[in-house]
N, C-alpha and C positions, 0 to 999 in steps of 0.2 A: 556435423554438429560442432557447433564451437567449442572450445577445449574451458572456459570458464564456468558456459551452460553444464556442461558436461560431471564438471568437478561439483558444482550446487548442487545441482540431482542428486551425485553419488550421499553426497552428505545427508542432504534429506532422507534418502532410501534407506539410510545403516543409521537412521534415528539421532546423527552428529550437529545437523543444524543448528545453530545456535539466532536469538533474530536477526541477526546482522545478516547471516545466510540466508534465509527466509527471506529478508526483505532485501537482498540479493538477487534471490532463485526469482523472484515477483517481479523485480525489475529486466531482467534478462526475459522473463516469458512477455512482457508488455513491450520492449523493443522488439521483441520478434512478432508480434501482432498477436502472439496467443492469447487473447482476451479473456476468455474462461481459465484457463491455470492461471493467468497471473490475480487474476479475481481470488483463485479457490486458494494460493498461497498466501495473501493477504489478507485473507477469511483467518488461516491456519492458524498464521501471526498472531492477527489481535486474539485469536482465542486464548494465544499462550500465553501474549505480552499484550496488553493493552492499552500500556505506558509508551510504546512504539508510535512516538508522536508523528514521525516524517510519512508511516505510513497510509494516512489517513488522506494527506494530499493528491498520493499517486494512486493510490486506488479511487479516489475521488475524481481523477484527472482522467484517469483511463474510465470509467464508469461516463463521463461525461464524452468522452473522445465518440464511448461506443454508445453513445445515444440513448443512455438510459440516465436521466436527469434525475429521476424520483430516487433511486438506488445511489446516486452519487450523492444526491443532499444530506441522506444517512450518514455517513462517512465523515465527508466535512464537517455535519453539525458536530460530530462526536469529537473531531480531532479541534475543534474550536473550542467546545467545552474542557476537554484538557490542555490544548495551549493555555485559555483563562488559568486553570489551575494550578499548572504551570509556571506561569507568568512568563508564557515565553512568546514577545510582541510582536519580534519577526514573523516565528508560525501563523499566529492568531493572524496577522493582515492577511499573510498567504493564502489561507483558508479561507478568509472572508471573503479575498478576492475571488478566490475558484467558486464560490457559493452563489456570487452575481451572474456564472457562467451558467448556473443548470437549470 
C-alpha cells in the first residue's frame, strides 16, 4: 500500500479528515481504479462540503470513465450550477466540457 493512501485512510478512520483530505483519500482510490471508494469518498465530501467545487469534476470524470453517464451528469450539473455561483469560468467550461462527454 502506498504510504500517502495509507496516511488519508488513517485520517479518515480517527475522524481527522478535513476536505482537502477527502478529496485526497478520492483521488488516491480513483488512480488506483477503486471506483466504488473513490465514488463513496466523494459522496462523503459533498455531504460535508458541498462548496467542494473541484470535486464535482472528478467524481464526474471517473463516473463517466466507469460507464455510468446518467450518474455522472448528476454531478457535473451540480458542480456547474455552483461554478455559475461561484462565478468561477475556468470551472464552469471544465464541467461543461465533461457534460458533452456522458
Amino acid at each position: 500500500m502506498n504510504k500517502r493512501l495509507a496516511f488519508l485512510e488513517q485520517l479518515h478512520n480517527d475522524g481527522k479528515a478535513d476536505s482537502f483530505a477527502l478529496y485526497g483519500l478520492a483521488m488516491e482510490y480513483r488512480k488506483l481504479e477503486r471506483t466504488e471508494d473513490s465514488l463513496r469518498t466523494f459522496e462523503e465530501l459533498r455531504e460535508r462540503d458541498p462548496d467542494y467545487l473541484a470535486m464535482y469534476l472528478m467524481a464526474g470524470q471517473l463516473l463517466i470513465e466507469a460507464g455510468r453517464g446518467a450518474d455522472a451528469r448528476v454531478w457535473l450539473e451540480q458542480g456547474i450550477a455552483l461554478a455559475e455561483r461561484a462565478g468561477n469560468g475556468k470551472a464552469l467550461g471544465e464541467l461543461q466540457d465533461a457534460l458533452e462527454d456522458c
